[in-house]
C-alpha positions as CSV (number, residue, x, y, z in Angstrom):
1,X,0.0,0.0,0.0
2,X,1.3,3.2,-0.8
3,X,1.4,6.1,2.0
4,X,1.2,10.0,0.5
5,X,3.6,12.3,1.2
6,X,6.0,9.9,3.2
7,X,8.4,12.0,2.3
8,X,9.0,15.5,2.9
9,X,9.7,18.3,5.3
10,X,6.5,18.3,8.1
11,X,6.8,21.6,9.4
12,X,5.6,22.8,6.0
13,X,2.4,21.2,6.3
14,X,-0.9,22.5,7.2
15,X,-2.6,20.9,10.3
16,X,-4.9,19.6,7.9
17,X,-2.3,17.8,5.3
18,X,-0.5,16.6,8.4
19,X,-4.0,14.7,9.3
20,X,-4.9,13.6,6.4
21,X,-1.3,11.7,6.3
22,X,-1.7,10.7,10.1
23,X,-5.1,9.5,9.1
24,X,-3.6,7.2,5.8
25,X,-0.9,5.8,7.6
26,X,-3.2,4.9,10.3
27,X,-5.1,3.1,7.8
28,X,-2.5,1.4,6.4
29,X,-1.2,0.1,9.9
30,X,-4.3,-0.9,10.9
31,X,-5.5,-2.9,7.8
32,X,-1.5,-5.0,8.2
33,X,-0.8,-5.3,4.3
34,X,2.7,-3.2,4.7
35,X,5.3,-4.8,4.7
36,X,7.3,-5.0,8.5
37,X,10.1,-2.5,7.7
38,X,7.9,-0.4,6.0
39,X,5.5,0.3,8.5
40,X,8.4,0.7,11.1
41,X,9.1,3.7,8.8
42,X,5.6,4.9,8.7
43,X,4.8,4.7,11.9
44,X,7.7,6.8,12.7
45,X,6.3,9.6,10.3
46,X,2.9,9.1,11.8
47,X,4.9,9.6,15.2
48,X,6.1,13.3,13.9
49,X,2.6,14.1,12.1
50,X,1.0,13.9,15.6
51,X,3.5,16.1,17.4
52,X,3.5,18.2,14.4
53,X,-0.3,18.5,14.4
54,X,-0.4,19.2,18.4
55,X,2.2,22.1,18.6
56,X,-0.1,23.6,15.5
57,X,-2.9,22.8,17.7
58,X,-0.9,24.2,21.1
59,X,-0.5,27.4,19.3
60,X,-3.4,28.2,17.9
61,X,-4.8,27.8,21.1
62,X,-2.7,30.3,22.9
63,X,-3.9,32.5,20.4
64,X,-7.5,32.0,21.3
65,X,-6.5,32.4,25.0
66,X,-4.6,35.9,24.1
67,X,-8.2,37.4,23.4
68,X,-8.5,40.3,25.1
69,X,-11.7,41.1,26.9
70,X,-12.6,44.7,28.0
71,X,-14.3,46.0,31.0
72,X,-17.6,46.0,29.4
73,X,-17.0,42.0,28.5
74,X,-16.7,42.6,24.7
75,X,-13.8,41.1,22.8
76,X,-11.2,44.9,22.2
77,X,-8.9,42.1,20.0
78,X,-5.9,40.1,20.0
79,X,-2.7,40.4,20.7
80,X,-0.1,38.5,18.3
81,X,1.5,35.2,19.8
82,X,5.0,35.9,20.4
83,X,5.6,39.6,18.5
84,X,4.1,37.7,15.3
């Protein structure tokens, strides 16, 4: 069974093109038809796309939490995550 995007640089992808290759390789692992070294390889690339897709998750939610509020309770903004 062929895996996309086994190769490549991660960091480049999207949360969402990280998932979708997370969510082959899962499917590939879990229906056994790869070959032994082959999924020790893709499991290892599945390894990265999960902590790939949580620090993109991480971060966009310390964006959400640098919301600021006002006194009246209405959203004034955000403020940039670290000077972006």
């Amino acid at each position: 069974m062929a895996v996309a995007g086994e190769q490549g640089d991660i960091t480049s992808l999207s949360y969402e093109q990280a998932l979708a290759e997370l969510e082959t390789i899962v499917s590939a692992l879990e229906q056994g038809d790869v070959a032994l070294e082959k999924s020790i390889d893709i499991y290892s690339r599945g390894e990265a796309l999960k902590k790939h897709c949580e620090k993109l998750l991480n971060a966009a939610e310390a964006k959400v939490e640098k919301i600021r509020v006002g006194a009246d309770g209405k959203a004034k903004g955000s403020e940039p995550l670290d000077g972006e």
